[in-house]
N, C-alpha and C positions, 0 to 999 in steps of 0.2 A: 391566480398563478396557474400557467400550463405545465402542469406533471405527467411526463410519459414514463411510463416503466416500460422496459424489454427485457426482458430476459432470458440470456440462453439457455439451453436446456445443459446442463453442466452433467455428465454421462463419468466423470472421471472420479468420481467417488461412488463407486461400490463397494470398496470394503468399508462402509461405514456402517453396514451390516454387523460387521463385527462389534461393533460397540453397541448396539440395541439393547443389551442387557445392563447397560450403564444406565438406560431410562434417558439419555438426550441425542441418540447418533444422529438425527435429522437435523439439529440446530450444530453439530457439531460440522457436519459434512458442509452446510449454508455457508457456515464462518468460515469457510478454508478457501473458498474461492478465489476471495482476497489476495493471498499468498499465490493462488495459481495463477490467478491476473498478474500478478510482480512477475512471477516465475519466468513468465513468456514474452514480459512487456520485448525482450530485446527479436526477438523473430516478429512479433506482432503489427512493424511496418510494414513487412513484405506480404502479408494474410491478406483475404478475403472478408470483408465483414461476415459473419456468422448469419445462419437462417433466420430470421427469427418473427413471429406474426408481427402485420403491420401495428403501430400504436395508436387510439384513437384520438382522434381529434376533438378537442375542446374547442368554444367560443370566445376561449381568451385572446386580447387586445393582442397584435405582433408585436413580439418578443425583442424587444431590445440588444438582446445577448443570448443563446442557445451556448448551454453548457451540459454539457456529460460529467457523471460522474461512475464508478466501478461500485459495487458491495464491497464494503468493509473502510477499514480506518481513513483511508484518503479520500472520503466522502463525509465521515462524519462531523466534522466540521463544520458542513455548506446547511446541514438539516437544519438549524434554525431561520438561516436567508431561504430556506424553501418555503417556509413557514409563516413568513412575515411579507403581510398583506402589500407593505409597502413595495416589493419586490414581485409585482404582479406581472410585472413584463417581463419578466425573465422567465426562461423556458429551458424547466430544469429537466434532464431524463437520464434514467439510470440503464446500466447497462451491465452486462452478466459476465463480458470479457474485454480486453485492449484491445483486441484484435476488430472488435464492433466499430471501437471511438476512431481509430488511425483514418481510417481512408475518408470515412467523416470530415474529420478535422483536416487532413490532405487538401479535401476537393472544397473544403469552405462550406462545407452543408452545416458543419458545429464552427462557434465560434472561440470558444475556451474548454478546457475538461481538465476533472481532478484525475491525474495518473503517474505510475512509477515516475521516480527521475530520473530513471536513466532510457526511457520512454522518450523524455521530453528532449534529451539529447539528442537520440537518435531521430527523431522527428526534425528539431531543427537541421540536421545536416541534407534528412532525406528532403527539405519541403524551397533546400539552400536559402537557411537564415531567415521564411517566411513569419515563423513562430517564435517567441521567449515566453521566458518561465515569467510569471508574475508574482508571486511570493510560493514558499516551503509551507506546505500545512500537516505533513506529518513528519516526526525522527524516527528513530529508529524502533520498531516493532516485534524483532525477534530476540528470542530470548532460550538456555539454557535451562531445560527441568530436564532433574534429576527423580528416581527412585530408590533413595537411596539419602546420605549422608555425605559424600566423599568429595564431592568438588565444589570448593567454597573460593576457588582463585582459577583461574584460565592454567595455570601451570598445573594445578588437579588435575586437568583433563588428558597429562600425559601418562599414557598406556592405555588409553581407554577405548573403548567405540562410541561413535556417535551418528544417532542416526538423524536423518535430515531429509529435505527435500531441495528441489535448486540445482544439480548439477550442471555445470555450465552459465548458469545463471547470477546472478546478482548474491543468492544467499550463500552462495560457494564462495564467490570472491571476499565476502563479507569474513566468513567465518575462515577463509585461509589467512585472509587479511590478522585479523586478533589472533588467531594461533602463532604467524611466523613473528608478530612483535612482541611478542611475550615468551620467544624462546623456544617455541615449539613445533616442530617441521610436521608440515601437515601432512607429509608427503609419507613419514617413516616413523615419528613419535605417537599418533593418533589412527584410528582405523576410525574411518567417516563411510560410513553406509547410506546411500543416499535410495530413496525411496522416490516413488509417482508422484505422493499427495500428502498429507498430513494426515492425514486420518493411517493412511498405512505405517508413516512412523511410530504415528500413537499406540498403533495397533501391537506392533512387537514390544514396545514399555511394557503393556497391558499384560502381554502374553507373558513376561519375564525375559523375552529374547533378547533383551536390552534393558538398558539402566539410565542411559540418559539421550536426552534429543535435543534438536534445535530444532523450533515452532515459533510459530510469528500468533501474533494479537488479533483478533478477540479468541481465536483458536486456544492456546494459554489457558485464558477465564475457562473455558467452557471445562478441558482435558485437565483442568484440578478439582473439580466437583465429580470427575467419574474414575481416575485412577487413585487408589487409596495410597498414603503414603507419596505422592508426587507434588513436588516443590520448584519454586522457582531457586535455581543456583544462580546463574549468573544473567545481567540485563546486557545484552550485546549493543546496548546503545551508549554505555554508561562504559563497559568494556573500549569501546572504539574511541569515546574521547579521550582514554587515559594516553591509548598509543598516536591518533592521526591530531590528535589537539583542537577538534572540530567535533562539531556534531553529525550521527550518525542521520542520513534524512533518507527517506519512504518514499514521500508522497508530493507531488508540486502543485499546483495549477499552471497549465501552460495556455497561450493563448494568441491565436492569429494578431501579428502585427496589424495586418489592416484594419480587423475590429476597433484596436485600438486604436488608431489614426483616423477613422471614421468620426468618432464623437468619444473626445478623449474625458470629458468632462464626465460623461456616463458612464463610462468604466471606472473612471476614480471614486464616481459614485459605490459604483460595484465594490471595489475592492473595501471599503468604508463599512460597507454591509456587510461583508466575509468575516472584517476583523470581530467588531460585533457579533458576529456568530460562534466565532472559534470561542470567545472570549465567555459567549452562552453555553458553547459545549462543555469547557471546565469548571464554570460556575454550576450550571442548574444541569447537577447529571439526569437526574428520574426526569425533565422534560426533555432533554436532549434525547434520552434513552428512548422514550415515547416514540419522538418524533424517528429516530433512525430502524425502528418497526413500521411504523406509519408507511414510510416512506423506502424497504424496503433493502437499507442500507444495511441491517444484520438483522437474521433471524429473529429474536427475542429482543423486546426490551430489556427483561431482567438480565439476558446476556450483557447487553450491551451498556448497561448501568455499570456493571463490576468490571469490566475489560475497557472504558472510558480512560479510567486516572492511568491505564499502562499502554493508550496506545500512543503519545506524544504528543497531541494536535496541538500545533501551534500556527501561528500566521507568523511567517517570517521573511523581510523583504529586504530590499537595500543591501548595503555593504555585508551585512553579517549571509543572507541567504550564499551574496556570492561565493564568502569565503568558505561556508559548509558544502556550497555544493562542486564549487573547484578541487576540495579536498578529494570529498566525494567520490568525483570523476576521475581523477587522478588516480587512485587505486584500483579504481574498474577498467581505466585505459591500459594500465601496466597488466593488468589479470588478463584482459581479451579487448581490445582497442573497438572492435565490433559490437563491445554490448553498451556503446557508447555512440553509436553510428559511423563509427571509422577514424574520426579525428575530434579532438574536445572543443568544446564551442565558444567562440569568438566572444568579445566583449560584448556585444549588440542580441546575445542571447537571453542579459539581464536586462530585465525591466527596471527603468531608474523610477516611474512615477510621473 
């Protein structure tokens, strides 16, 4: 197998200094990338790919299929198909931001990559109808800790602050989304303090400046083993299906139609190997965990061992992908039409198989 790693130089977590005396701010600052990759997926088609040294070249066989994928949860997944010999023609590379994989995936230089979904959106409209999603491999990944005892239900969280990351982004719309179907105006019952990064959210919990945040996974795992006293309150994936009736989704694989029309036998191959992998990632955590060290996809294994069972991975296709991810869209079209690429995407967006 040809494995390229890139990786950008990720400059947006400096206060992750701050947590040094917790004993893990370096693995903590790696795992938030993640979230910054979501954060931006929607400006991310308009971007430049990012600087980054070229990757070297290996003597493996041409690659069948060239796939991207991001650090963190919407890659974890693929690490055991990276792993298995039988997938030697595929030509995996990891990448440090969205903004790397778009113009890639654009110009046809990548043929598939694991990214936001509302990435994949916006891609189908900018590339007009070029790409669809092929199945959902993450749900929903962020979640509600508290310092504290007091919010055990979404209605808790009225009078409160909340601090977060996302402004304008997907985790804003998320988190307006569950406050106004539960009763609670996000606008006037809640003070929502949004921060850069994760690590700066975490930062004021730590400090006492705050009592509760929204953070996304593997970020979670890590920010419970260094703040004392901090718990998960509420799963905002588990939150979202009470009110939209669907599940809350992260992460997709999207992929150039022509790939697929090229040699459609070999990509069903593909996706047969995906499912077997996801199905490795919730079975065999400590080799899953290995491999998404290995490979580059989170900082630690032991990270990645314990924030496994809370980041969702799943392989999800067919009729149920479409109806989570119409839901989806739908709430993000209403919130900003734009973080969706201007209009929601046609039926020809879903891959039937």
């Amino acid at each position: 197998m040809k494995l390229k790693r890139v990786f950008a130089a990720v400059t947006a977590f400096a206060l992750c200094a701050s947590l040094a005396g917790c004993g893990a701010a370096a693995s903590v600052s790696e795992s938030a990338a993640e979230s910054a990759a979501e954060s931006t997926a929607e400006s991310a088609v308009e971007a430049e790919p990012a600087a980054t040294e070229a990757p070297a070249e290996s003597e493996a066989t041409e690659a069948t299929l060239r796939i991207a994928g991001l650090k963190g949860p919407t890659t974890m997944g693929l690490v055991n198909l990276m792993a298995d010999e039988v997938a030697s023609s595929y030509d995996f590379t990891m990448y440090g931001a969205a903004d790397e994989i778009v113009p890639l995936l654009v110009k046809g230089d990548l043929d598939a990559a694991a990214v936001p979904a509302n990435l994949a959106a916006t891609l189908y409209n900018k590339t007009n109808g070029a790409v669809e999603v092929a199945c959902i491999n993450t749900l929903g990944v962020l979640y509600i800790v508290e310092n504290g005892e007091t919010v055990n239900s979404v209605a808790d969280l009225k009078g409160q602050t909340i601090v977060t990351t996302g402004k304008g982004t997907t985790p804003e719309y998320v988190l307006r989304y569950v406050l106004s179907e539960n009763g609670v105006d996000p606008d006037s019952d809640v003070t929502i303090e949004y921060c850069s990064e994760a690590t700066e959210a975490l930062s004021k919990v730590q400090a006492g400046e705050a009592t509760i945040a929204m953070l996304p996974q593997p970020f979670v795992t890590s920010a419970l083993s260094q703040v004392e006293g901090l718990r998960v309150a509420l799963d905002m994936n588990e939150e979202w299906q009470k009110v939209a009736g669907s599940k809350l989704v992260t992460g997709v694989l999207v992929v150039r139609k022509d790939a697929v029309e090229n040699d459609p036998e070999a990509f069903a191959s593909f996706m047969e190997g995906y499912a077997a992998s996801v199905e490795a990632a919730n079975s065999d955590l400590e080799g899953t965990a290995a491999l998404c060290e290995q490979y580059g996809v989170v900082a630690k294994a032991a990270l990645a061992q314990k924030a496994l069972p809370q980041c969702n991975i799943v392989f999800e296709t067919g009729d149920e992908m479409k109806a989570d991810l119409e839901t989806y869209f739908n709430v993000l079209y209403a919130a900003d039409p734009t973080s969706v690429g201007g209009t929601l995407p046609a039926d020809d967006f879903y891959y039937a198989g």
